[in-house]
C-alpha positions as CSV (number, residue, x, y, z in Angstrom):
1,X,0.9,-23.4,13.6
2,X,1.6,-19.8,12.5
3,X,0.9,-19.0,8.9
4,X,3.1,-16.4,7.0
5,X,1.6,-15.1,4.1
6,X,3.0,-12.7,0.7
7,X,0.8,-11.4,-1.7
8,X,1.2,-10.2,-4.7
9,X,2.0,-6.3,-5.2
10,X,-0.3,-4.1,-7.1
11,X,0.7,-1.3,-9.9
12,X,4.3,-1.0,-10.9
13,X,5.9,-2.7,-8.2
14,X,8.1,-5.3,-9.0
15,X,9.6,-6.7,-5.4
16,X,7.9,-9.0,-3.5
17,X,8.2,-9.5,0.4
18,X,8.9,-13.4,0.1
19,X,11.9,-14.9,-1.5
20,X,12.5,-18.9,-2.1
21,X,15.1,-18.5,0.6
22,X,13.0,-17.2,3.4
23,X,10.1,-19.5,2.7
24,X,12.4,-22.2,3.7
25,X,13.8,-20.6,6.9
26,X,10.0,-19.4,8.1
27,X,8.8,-23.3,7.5
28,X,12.5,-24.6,9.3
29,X,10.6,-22.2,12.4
30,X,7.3,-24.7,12.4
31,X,5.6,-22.2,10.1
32,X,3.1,-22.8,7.2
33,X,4.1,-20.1,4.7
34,X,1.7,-18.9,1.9
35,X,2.1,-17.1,-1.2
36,X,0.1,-16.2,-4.2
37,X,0.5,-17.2,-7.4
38,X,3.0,-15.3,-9.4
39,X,4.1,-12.7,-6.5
40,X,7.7,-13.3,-7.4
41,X,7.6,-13.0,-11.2
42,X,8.8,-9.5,-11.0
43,X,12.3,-10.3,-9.0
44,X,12.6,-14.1,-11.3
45,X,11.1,-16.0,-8.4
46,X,8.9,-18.8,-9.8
47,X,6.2,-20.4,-8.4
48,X,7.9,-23.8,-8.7
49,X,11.1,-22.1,-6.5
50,X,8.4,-21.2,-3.9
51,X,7.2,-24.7,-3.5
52,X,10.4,-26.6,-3.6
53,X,10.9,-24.3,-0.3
54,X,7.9,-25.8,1.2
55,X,6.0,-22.6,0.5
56,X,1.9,-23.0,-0.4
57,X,1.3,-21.4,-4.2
58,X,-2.4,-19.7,-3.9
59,X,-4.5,-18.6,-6.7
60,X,-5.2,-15.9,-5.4
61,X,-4.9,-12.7,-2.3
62,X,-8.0,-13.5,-0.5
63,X,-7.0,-17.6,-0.4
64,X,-3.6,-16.5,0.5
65,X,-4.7,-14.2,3.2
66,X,-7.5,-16.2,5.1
67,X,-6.6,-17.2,8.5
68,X,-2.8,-16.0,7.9
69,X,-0.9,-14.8,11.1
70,X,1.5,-12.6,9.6
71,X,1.3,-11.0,6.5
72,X,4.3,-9.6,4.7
73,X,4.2,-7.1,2.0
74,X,6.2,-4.7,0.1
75,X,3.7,-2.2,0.1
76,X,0.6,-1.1,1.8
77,X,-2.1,-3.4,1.1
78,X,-5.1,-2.3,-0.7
79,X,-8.8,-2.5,1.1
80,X,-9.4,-5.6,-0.7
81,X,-6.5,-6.8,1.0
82,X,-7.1,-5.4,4.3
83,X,-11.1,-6.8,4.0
84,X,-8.9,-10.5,3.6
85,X,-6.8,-10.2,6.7
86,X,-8.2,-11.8,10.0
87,X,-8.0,-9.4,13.3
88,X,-5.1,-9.9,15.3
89,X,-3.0,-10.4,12.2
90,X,0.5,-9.2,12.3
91,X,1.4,-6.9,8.5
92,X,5.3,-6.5,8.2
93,X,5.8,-3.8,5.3
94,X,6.8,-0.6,3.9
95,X,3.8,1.5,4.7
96,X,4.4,5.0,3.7
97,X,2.3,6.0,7.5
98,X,3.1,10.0,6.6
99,X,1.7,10.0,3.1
100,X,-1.9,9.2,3.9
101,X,-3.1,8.4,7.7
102,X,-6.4,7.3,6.2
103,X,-4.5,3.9,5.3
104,X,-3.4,3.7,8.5
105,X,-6.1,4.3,10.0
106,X,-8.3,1.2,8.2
107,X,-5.4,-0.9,8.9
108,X,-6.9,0.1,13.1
109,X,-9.7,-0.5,12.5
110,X,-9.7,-3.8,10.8
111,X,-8.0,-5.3,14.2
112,X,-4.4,-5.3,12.1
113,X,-1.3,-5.0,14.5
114,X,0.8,-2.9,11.5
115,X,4.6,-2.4,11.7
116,X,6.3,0.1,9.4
117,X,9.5,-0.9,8.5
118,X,10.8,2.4,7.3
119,X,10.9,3.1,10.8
120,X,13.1,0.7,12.1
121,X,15.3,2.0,14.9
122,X,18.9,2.9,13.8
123,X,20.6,0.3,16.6
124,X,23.0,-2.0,16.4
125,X,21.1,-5.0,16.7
126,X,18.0,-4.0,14.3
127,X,20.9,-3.7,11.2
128,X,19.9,-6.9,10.1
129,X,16.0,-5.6,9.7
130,X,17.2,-2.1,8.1
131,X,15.2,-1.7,4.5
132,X,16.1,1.6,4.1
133,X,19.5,0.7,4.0
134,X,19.0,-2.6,1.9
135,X,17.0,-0.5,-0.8
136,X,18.7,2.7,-0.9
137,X,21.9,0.5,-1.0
138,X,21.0,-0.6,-4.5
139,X,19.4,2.7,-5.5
140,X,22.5,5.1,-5.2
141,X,23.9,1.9,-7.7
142,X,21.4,2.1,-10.2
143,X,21.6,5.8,-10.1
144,X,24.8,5.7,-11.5
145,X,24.5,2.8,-13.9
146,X,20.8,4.4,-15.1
147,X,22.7,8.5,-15.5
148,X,25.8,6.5,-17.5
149,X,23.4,5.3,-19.9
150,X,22.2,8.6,-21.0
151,X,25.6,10.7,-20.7
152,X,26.6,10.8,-24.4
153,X,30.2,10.8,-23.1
154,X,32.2,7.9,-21.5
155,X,32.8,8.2,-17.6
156,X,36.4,7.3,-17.4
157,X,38.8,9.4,-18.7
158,X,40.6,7.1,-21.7
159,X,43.9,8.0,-23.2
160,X,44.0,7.5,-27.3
161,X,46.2,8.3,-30.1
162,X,43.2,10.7,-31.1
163,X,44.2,12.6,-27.6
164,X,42.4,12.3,-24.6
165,X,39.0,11.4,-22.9
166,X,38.4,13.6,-19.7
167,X,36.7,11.7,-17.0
168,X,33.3,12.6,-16.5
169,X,32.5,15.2,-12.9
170,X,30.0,13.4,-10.9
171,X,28.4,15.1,-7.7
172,X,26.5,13.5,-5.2
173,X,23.9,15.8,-3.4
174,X,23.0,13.7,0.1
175,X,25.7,11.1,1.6
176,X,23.4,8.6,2.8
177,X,23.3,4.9,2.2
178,X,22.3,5.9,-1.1
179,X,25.0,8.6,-1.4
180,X,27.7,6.7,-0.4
181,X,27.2,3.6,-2.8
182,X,26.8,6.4,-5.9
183,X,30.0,7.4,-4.8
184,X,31.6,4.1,-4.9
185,X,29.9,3.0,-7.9
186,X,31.0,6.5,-10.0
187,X,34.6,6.1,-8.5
188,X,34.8,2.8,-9.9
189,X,33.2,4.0,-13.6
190,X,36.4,5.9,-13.2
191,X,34.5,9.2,-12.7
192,X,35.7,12.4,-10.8
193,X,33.7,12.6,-7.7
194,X,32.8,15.3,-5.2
195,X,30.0,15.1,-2.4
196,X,27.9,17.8,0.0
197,X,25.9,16.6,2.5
198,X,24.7,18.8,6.0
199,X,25.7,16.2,8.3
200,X,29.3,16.9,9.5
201,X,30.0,13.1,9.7
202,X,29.7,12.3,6.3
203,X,32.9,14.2,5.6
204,X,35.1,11.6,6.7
205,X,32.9,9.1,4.9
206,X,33.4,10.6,1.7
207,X,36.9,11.1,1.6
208,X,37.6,7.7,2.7
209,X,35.6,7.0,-0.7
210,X,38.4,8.5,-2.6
211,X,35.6,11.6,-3.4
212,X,36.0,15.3,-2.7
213,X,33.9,16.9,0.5
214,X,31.8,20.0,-0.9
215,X,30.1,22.0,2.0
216,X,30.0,25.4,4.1
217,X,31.9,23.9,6.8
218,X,30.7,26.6,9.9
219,X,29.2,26.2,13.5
220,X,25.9,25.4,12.3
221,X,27.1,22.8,9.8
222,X,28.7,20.9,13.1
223,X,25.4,20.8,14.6
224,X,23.6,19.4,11.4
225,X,22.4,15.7,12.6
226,X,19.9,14.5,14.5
227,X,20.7,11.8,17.3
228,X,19.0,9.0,15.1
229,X,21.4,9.6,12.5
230,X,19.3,12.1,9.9
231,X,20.1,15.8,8.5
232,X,18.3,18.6,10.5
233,X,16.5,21.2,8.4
234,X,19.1,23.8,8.2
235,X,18.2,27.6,8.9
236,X,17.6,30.2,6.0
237,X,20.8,31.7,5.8
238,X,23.0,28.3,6.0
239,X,20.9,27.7,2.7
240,X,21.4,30.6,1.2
241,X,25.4,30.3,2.0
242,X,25.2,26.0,0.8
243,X,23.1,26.9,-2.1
244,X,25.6,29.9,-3.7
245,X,28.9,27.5,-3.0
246,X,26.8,24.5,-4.6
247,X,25.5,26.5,-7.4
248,X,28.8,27.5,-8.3
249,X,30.0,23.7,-8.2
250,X,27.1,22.1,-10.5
251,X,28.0,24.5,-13.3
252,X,31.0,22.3,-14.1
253,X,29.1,19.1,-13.4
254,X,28.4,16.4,-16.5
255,X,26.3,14.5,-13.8
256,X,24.9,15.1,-10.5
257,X,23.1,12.3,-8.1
258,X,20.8,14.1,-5.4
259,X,19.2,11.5,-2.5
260,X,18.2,14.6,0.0
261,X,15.0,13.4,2.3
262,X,13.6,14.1,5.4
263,X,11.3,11.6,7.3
264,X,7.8,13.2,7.0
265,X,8.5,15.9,5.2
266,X,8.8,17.0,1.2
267,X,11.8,16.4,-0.5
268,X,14.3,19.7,0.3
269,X,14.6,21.6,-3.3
270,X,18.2,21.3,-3.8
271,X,18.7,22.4,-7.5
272,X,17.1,25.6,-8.6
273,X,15.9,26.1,-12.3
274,X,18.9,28.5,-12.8
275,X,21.2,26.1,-11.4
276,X,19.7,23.4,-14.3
277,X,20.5,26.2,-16.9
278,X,23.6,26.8,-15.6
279,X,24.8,22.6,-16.6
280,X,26.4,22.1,-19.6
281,X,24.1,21.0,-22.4
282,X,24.3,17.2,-22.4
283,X,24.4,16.7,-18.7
284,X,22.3,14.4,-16.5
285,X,20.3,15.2,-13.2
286,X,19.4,12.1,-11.4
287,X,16.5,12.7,-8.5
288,X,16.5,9.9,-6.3
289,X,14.0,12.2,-4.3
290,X,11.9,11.9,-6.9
291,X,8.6,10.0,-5.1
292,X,8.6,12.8,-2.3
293,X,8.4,15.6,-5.1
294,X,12.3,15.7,-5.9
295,X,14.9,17.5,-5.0
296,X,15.6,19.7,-8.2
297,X,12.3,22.5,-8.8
298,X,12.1,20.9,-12.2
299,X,12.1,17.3,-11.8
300,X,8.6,15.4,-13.2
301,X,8.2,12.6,-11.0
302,X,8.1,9.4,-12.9
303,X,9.2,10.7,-16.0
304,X,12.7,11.5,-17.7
305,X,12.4,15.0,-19.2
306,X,15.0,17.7,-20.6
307,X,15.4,20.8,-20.2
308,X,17.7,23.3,-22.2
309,X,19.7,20.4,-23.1
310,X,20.0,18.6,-19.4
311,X,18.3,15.6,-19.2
312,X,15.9,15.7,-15.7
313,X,15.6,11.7,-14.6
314,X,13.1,11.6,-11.6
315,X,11.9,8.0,-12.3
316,X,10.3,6.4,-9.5
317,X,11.0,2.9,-7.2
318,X,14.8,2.6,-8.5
319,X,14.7,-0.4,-5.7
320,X,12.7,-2.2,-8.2
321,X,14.6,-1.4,-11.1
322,X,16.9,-4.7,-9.8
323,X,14.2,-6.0,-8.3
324,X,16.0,-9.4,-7.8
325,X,18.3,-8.1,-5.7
326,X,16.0,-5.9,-3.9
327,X,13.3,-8.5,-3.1
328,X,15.7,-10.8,-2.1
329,X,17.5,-8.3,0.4
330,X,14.2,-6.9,1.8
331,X,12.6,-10.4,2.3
332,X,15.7,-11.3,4.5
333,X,15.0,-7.8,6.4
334,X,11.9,-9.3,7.3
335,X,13.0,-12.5,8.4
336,X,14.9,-10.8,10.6
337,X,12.2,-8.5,12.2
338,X,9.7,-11.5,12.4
339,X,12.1,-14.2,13.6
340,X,12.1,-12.9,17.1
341,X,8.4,-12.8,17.2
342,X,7.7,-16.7,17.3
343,X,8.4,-18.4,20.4
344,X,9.9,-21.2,18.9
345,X,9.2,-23.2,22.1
346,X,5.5,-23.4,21.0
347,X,5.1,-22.3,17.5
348,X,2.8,-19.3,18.7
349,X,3.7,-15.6,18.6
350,X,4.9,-13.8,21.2
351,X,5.2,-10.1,20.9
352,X,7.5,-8.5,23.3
353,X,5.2,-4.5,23.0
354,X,7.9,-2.8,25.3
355,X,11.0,-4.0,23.2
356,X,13.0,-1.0,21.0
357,X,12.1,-2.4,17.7
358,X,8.6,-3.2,18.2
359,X,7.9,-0.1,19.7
360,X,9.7,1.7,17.0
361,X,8.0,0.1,14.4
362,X,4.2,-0.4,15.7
363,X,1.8,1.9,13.8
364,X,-1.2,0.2,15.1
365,X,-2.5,-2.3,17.7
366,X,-5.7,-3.2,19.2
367,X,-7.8,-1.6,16.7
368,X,-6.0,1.9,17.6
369,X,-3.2,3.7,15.9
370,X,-0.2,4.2,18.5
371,X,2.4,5.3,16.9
372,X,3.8,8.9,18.3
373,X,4.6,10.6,15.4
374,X,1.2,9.7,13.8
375,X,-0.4,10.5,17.7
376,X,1.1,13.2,19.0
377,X,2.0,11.9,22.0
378,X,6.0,11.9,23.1
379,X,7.8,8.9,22.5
């Protein structure tokens, strides 16, 4: 029998890779599914949920982790966590494999067969298994809901015998997953709602959002996205041209959204510290680049500051911020990417190593890191 097992998470996080809902699917596949006591607390997921679904409740990592098959976790586990896992286990999370190879690298060498879920391929059929999307989804949301709360105006514009409310300017820097719902979720606050994003494709996208397209719209703009989907760093001069028509733009902004990464790389510096003292006192930056050193020179990671009257918001893990929804959404992304690694036939696992996903997504194996972008090699 193959046993699934979800720890708790360390720190700050409040997600967990196990909801009551998957428990029940993994042990409707044969499985024997294992999770620590109190793992769900964070997303509202009790104990007594997780055993109604069949699940085991451990006391604690190491009892949860002994013997297990296939360990699930939001985050990379820690080397007390690692030291718990048996060789040959199978780890499904969100490991972070460019911010320090050193993790990695002990997941090798303690035998651990470690997929990265970040790096999911963007195909049709691996949608389902997408956390990128799932999370990001419900960050552009509480991007929005978290910048309303500190505007000291109202978003939609309100019509009174006192005169009139504008509606608040909103500007979304970055039309992603996360883009696109802050762009939904400011249209229907009522705000006024432009966009910019380098990828040509996005246009279209916006615009069917009922938002405004804001961008230097030349040859190299048409060019701007990679075959998997993502913006290409953009030469010098196609910054200097996008940063004067943006500057311009965010002087007349009350809040602006920016959700600009780059797999692997620092967060692109979209807002300058004289475009921050160009915003009218009172208005609201929110960084959803934040973890990767933020997109705007003046954000403080993890903290809400202000600066000559604009408030700076670059707190951290918005995911987990609605961490109900989030858990719940990522723990049926893994479902999905584990599902079709259990022979159902036999209750054993049966890893296909030359299928898209797997090989998208396979950091280590065989005590080795093998991974291309973290070896060198070509894909």
């Amino acid at each position: 029998m193959i046993v699934v097992a979800a720890t708790a998470e360390r720190g700050d996080e409040t997600r967990v890779a196990l909801s009551p809902e998957t428990a029940k699917k993994l042990k409707a596949l044969g499985c024997e599914v294992r999770v620590q006591a109190g793992a769900g607390q964070g997303s509202h997921f009790l104990d007594a949920a997780f055993a109604e679904a069949g699940a085991r409740v451990l006391p604690s990592a190491e009892e949860t982790l002994s013997g297990a098959d296939i360990v699930l976790k939001v985050r990379r586990p820690d080397s007390q966590e690692i030291g718990a896992m048996k060789r040959g286990a199978v780890l499904a999370a969100m490991l972070d494999p460019y911010s320090a190879k050193d993790g990695i690298e002990a997941l090798a060498q303690a035998g651990i067969d470690a997929f990265s879920m970040e790096l999911m391929p963007r195909i049709s059929r691996a949608q389902t298994m997408d956390v990128l999307s799932s999370q990001a989804n419900l960050a552009g949301y509480k991007a929005v809901v978290d910048a309303a709360a500190h505007f000291s105006r109202a978003m939609p514009m309100m019509m009174t015998a006192a005169g009139t409310v504008p509606a608040a300017r909103v500007f979304i820097m970055g039309v992603g997953v996360a883009g696109l719902q802050a762009i939904a979720t400011a249209r229907r606050m009522g705000a006024v709602v432009t966009a910019t994003d380098v990828r040509p494709a996005t246009k279209e996208q916006v615009e069917s959002l009922g938002a405004k397209f804001i961008a230097v719209q030349d040859e190299e703009f048409k060019q701007a996205e990679t075959s998997g989907g993502y913006a290409k760093e953009m030469s010098e001069e196609y910054k200097r041209k996008q940063g004067e028509l943006v500057a311009d733009h965010v002087k007349a902004q009350d809040i602006v959204i920016t959700t600009a990464l780059i797999p692997g790389r620092p967060a692109p510096r979209l807002i300058t510290r004289a475009m921050v003292e160009s915003m009218k006192p009172g208005s609201i930056i929110a960084d959803l680049a934040a973890e990767r050193g933020g997109n705007c020179e003046l954000t403080k990671p993890g903290e809400i500051s202000v600066h000559n009257g604009v408030t700076i918001m670059g707190e951290l893990n918005l995911p987990g911020r609605v961490s109900g929804n989030a858990s719940s959404l990522y723990a049926r992304n893994l479902y999905a990417f584990i599902e079709p690694l259990i022979d159902k036939a036999n209750g054993a696992m049966h890893i296909n190593w030359d299928d898209e996903i797997v090989k998208g997504t396979a950091l280590t194996r065989d005590g080795a890191v093998i991974h291309p972008s973290l070896t060198g090699a070509k894909a």
